[in-house]
N, C-alpha and C positions, 0 to 999 in steps of 0.2 A: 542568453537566448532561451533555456532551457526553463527556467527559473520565471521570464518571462510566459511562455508558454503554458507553465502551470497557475500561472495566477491569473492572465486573462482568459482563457480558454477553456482550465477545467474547472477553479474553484466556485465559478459562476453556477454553471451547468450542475458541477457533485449535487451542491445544496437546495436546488432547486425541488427535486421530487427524484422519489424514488427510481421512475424511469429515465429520468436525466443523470442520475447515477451509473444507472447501467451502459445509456450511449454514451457516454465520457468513460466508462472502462474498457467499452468494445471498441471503443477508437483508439485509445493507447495499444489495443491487443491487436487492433489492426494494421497499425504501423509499425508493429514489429514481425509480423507476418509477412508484411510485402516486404522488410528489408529496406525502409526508406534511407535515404542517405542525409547523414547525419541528426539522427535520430538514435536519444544514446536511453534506453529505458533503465540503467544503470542512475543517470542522471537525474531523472523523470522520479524515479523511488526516492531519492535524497531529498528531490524536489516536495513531495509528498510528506515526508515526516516536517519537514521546516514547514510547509505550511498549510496544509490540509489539519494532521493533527494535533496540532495547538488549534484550529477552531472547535476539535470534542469541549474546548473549554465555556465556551460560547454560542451553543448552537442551541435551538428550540428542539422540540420532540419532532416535530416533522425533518426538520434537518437531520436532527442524531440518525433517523432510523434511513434518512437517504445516504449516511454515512456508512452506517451497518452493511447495506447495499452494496456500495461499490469495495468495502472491504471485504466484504464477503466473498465479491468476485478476485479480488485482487492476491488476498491469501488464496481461494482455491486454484487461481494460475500459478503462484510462486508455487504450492505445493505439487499441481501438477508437472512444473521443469524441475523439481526437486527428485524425477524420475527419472535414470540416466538415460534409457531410450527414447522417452520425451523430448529431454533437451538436447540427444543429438538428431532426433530429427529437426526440430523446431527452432533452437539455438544457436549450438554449435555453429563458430563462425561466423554469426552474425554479425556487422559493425554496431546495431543497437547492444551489442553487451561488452563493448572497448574497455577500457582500462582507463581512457580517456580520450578527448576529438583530436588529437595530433598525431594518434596513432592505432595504425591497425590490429594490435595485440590484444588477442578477446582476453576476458575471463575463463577458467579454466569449469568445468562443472564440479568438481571439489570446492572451489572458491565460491562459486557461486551456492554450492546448498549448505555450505560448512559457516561462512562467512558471511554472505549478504541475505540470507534470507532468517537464519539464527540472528541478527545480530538487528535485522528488521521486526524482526519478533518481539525482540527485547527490549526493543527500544519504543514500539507501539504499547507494551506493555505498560512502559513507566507511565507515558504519556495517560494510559486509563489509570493507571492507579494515584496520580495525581489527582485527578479528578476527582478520583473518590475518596481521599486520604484527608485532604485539605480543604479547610476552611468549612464547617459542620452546619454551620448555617446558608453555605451554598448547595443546598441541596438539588438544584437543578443539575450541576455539574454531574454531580453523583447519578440523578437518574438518566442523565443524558446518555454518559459511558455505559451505563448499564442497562439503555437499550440499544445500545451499538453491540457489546458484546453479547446479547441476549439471540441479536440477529445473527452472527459470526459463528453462533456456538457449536456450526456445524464443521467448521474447519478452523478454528482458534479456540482458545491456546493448542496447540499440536505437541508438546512438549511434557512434560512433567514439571519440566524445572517454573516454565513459564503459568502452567494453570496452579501450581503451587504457590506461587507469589501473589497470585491474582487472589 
């Protein structure tokens, strides 16, 4: 369902323009606002790496930068529930941040800034430096990543370890 939801709903919209980046972000932020049921944004992030960024591989200049966009917005929410009075206003409790849809056992905010948001990081990482590491003669790849992170560069890499690598 979930997996479903990101490929017909958002991957259309992301790549279309920068503003269609943005309404596909404020509607993910939307629906965990109101607390929708069954609505796992836990999900929706996995969702995201499988197949939003493997399209950094493929995209045109006008896409990469609708890309830049909505990650732009997407890292500056994780980093803003990366704040613990953020995320127990905002989080805490919620069913969009379950462990999984069988059960109502949220994530803990330890888990969530230690674990899904590092390891989101890291993993968006490889994803650009794929791009720009391999195959020297695709240089599109390379300048694509590198106006996604160009756009980003106000809230990514956040890390040391991560702008180190990059």
């Amino acid at each position: 369902m979930c997996n479903l939801f990101v490929e017909h709903c958002l991957f259309p919209r992301i790549m279309n323009s920068p503003k269609d980046a943005l309404y596909s972000f404020h509607f993910l932020k939307l629906l965990c606002k109101l607390r929708v049921p069954n609505y796992n944004f836990l999900f929706i992030l996995s969702a995201i790496l499988k197949g939003i960024v493997p399209m950094m591989h493929c995209c045109s200049e006008v896409e990469a930068e609708s890309l830049g966009v909505f990650f732009t917005e997407l890292f500056n929410l994780l980093n803003h529930w990366c704040n613990r009075d953020n995320w127990t206003k905002e989080c805490a409790g919620s069913l969009a941040f379950c462990k999984n849809f069988n059960s109502d056992e949220c994530i803990t905010f330890e888990d969530f800034s230690e674990k899904i948001v590092e390891n989101f990081g890291k993993r968006f990482a490889q994803s650009l430096m794929m791009c720009i590491e391999k195959e020297p003669k695709m240089y599109m790849k390379a300048r694509c990543s590198l106006l996604i992170l160009n756009r980003m560069s106000s809230v990514y890499p956040n890390s040391y370890m991560i702008a180190n690598t990059i």
